[in-house]
N, C-alpha and C positions, 0 to 999 in steps of 0.2 A: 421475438419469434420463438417460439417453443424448439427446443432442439428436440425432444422427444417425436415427435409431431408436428412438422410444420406444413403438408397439408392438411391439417385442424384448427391452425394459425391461417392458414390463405384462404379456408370457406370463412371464419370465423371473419375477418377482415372482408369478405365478398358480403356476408350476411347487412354486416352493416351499412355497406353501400345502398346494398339492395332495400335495405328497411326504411332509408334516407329516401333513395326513391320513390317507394311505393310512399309515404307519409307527404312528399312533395306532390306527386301523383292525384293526391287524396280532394285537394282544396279544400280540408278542414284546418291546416295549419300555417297562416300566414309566414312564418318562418322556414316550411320548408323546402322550397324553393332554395331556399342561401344555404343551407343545413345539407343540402344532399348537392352542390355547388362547389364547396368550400373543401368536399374532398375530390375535384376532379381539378386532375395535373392541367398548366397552363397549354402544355403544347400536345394536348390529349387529341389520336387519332381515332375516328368515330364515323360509324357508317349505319345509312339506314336505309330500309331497303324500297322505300314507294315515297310518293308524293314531292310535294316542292321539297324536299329535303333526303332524296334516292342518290344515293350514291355514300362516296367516302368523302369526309373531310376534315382539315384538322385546326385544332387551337379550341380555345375553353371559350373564348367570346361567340362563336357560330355557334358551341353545344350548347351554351346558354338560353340564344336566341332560340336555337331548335326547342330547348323544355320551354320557355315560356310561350309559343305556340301553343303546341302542346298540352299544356296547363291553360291555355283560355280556350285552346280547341272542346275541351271538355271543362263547360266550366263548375258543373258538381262536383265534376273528381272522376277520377278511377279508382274500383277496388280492386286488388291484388289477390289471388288464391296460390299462394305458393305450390307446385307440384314435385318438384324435384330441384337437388343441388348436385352438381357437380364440378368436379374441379381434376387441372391435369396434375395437380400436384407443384408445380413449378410457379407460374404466373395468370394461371386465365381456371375463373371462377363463370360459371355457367347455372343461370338461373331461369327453368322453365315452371311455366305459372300462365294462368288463364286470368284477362282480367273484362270489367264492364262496368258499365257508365253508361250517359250519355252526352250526345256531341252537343256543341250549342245550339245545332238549330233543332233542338230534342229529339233527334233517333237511337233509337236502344243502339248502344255497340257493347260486343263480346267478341274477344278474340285470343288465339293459344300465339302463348310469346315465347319466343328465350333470349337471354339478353345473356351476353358474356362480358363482363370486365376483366380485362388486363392489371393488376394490381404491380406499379413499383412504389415504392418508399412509402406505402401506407396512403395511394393515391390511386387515383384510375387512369392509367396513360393510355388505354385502348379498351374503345366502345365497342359492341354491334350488337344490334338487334333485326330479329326473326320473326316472321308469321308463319303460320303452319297451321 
């Protein structure tokens, strides 16, 4: 971690998560899926906010199951348009961005997100995402 700056070390570590995501997100990249997986902590607490999957819940095998939903709910992909980064400086990286696709049974979808990660040890221990 940068002693000079270390919230330019916690967006910079949020950035990556996020890039992981939206590349899993995509379904151009067979890999990504395990690639943006591989950094989220086993006992990772995570909340979303509509559908079979509303509410909070925790451990890395349901966050799993929640993105491969997800990833076949849409199964061209989602693009990502980053709109803004923030960060409290401490733990929790905040990533607002509009993204679109479409669903599998082909309706355009476009929606304004923010997802915040919780970052310890170079991992993601706390999820949530936001529509707006």
């Amino acid at each position: 971690m940068s002693e000079n700056n270390p919230d330019a070390e916690l967006v910079a570590q949020g950035r990556h998560v996020f890039e992981l995501q939206a590349r899993a997100m995509s379904a151009k990249y067979a890999d990504g899926l395990a690639d943006f997986l591989a950094l989220i902590h086993d006992e990772v607490v995570w909340q979303f906010p509509k559908g079979q999957y509303a509410g909070q819940h925790q451990g890395k095998a349901s966050f799993a199951e929640f993105f491969r939903f997800a990833c076949a709910y849409y199964p061209t992909g989602l693009t990502f348009h980053l709109d803004r980064v923030l960060s409290d400086g401490e733990s929790n990286v905040a990533f607002e961005f509009h993204d679109e696709g479409q669903t599998r049974d082909g309706q355009d979808y476009r929606a304004n997100v923010v997802i915040v990660y919780t970052l310890a040890d170079h991992k993601v221990s706390g999820y949530r995402e936001y529509f707006g």
